[in-house]
C-alpha angles and dihedrals in degrees: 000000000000105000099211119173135211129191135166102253107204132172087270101051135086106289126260101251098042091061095040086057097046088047086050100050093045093058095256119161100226155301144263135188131203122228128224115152090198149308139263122231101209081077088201087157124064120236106250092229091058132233115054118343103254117254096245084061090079093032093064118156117231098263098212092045090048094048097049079061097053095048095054089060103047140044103195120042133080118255121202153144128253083215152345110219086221097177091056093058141080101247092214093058092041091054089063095040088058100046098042090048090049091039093057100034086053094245107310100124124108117188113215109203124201138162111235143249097218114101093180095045097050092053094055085063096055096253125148104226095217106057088035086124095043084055095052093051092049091044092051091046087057094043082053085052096055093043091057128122101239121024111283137180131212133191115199139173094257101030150351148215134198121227094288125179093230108178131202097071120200116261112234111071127247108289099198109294093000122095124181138017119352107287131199129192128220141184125086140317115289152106099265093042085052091041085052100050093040082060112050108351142082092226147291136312106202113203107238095347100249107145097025090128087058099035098045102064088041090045088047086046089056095046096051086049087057096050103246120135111270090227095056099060116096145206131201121181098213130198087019127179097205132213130171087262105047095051085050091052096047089050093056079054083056089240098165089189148041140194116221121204118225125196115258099249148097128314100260079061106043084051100046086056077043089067103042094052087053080086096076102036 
C-alpha cells in the first residue's frame, strides 16, 4: 500500500520544499495539499468537523504554487490537490494550471476535485450554491475539452470554449471517459457522488475512510453500470489518522493507497509525525 501524506501548508508551517524533500527521502508515496482562497468572517456556515474552524483553514497556501515548489525538488512522489475547489475557478486558467503542473512534474500530479462546504466563499466567487455540483461537472467537461488531443470545443450550460490548441497536454493518456491527470473525486457516500466519479473520474478520495465496508461495493457497483473496468477504478482514504488495523482493513477493501493526515505546524513537529508514520511504509 502506497503511504502518501496531506497537510495544510500555511505561512506559518514548515516550507514546501522542506516537507517534499523529507517525504521523498523517507520512501512516502506523495503529497496533497488542500485549497481555500480565504475565509469569510461572517462564519454563517458551520464548519463540518464541529467547534471553531481551525486557524490554518484561512492561512491556506496557494496549492498549485506549493506544489510547483515541491516538484522542482523531487523526481518520485506524487504531487496533488485535496482537493480543487473547481467551481471557484475560471476553467480556461485551470486548464492550464493542471497541465503545466503535470507537464513539469512528468506526470505525477493527480488533481482531487470537491465541491465545497463554504457557502460564503463560494459566493464571493460568484457561485450558486445550489448548482455548485452541476458547475463543477460542466467546468471539468471544458477543462477535458482543452486537454484534448486534437482541438475541441465544447458548449455547456455554464461556459463555453472554442477549439483552442492548449499546450501543454497532460501526460497520462485518455482511460475511457476520462481525459487528463489523474483525477479523484471527493466529497461523501451517495448515488450522485458515485454517478459523478463513474463518469469523469478515476475514482474517490473519502475524507478520513470511515464506511468504506458499506461505499466500495455501492461505488464498484456504479462504476461497472457505467461500463468502466472494475480494476481501473481507485480508492484513496484521505486525511487519515492511521493504526495497524485500519490499514489492514483498507487493504481487504483492495485499497492500494492511503492519504495520511500531518499536524499544521512547523517543521520539528511535521517531522517528528514523519517519523511515527515510518512504521507503516
Amino acid at each position: 500500500m502506497r503511504i502518501a501524506t496531506t497537510i495544510f501548508l500555511t505561512d506559518e508551517t514548515v516550507t514546501p520544499v522542506r516537507l517534499a524533500r523529507e517525504l521523498e527521502q523517507r520512501g512516502f508515496a506523495g503529497l496533497y495539499l488542500p485549497e481555500h482562497t480565504h475565509i469569510p468572517v461572517s462564519r454563517r456556515t458551520p464548519y463540518p468537523a464541529g467547534g471553531d474552524l481551525p486557524r490554518e483553514y484561512g492561512r491556506t497556501l496557494d496549492p498549485f504554487v506549493a506544489l510547483g515548489q515541491a516538484a522542482a525538488v523531487t523526481e518520485r512522489i506524487t504531487l496533488g490537490t485535496g482537493i480543487t475547489l473547481v467551481a471557484q475557478h475560471d476553467p480556461v486558467d485551470l486548464a492550464k494550471q493542471v497541465a503545466t503542473l503535470d507537464h513539469l512534474s512528468g506526470g505525477r500530479f493527480t488533481l482531487g476535485v470537491g465541491y465545497g462546504w463554504n457557502v460564503e466563499e463560494a459566493a464571493d466567487h460568484g457561485v450558486e450554491w445550489a448548482t455548485r455540483r452541476e458547475l463543477a461537472r460542466d467546468r471539468m467537461a471544458l477543462m477535458r475539452a482543452l486537454w484534448s488531443a486534437e482541438p475541441t470545443a465544447y458548449e455547456g450550460e455554464f461556459g463555453s470554449v472554442q477549439a483552442s490548441f492548449a499546450f501543454p497536454k497532460p501526460v497520462q493518456a485518455p482511460r475511457g471517459p476520462v481525459v487528463g491527470p489523474r483525477t479523484l473525486i471527493g466529497g461523501g457516500a451517495g448515488p450522485k457522488l458515485f454517478a459523478a466519479i463513474a463518469e469523469h473520474a478515476d475514482g474517490w478520495l473519502p475524507i478520513g475512510g470511515r464506511g468504506l465496508t458499506e461505499s466500495v461495493p455501492k461505488l464498484r457497483a456504479a462504476w461497472e453500470e457505467a461500463g468502466r473496468d472494475p480494476k481501473e477504478l481507485q480508492v484513496v482514504p484521505y486525511a487519515v489518522l492511521p493504526d495497524p488495523g485500519k490499514l489492514a482493513h483498507y487493504a481487504e477493501l483492495g485499497i492500494e493507497e492511503v492519504v495520511l493526515q500531518l499536524p499544521p505546524a512547523g517543521e520539528r513537529e511535521v517531522l517528528r509525525v514523519l517519523d511515527g508514520y515510518a512504521a507503516f511504509l
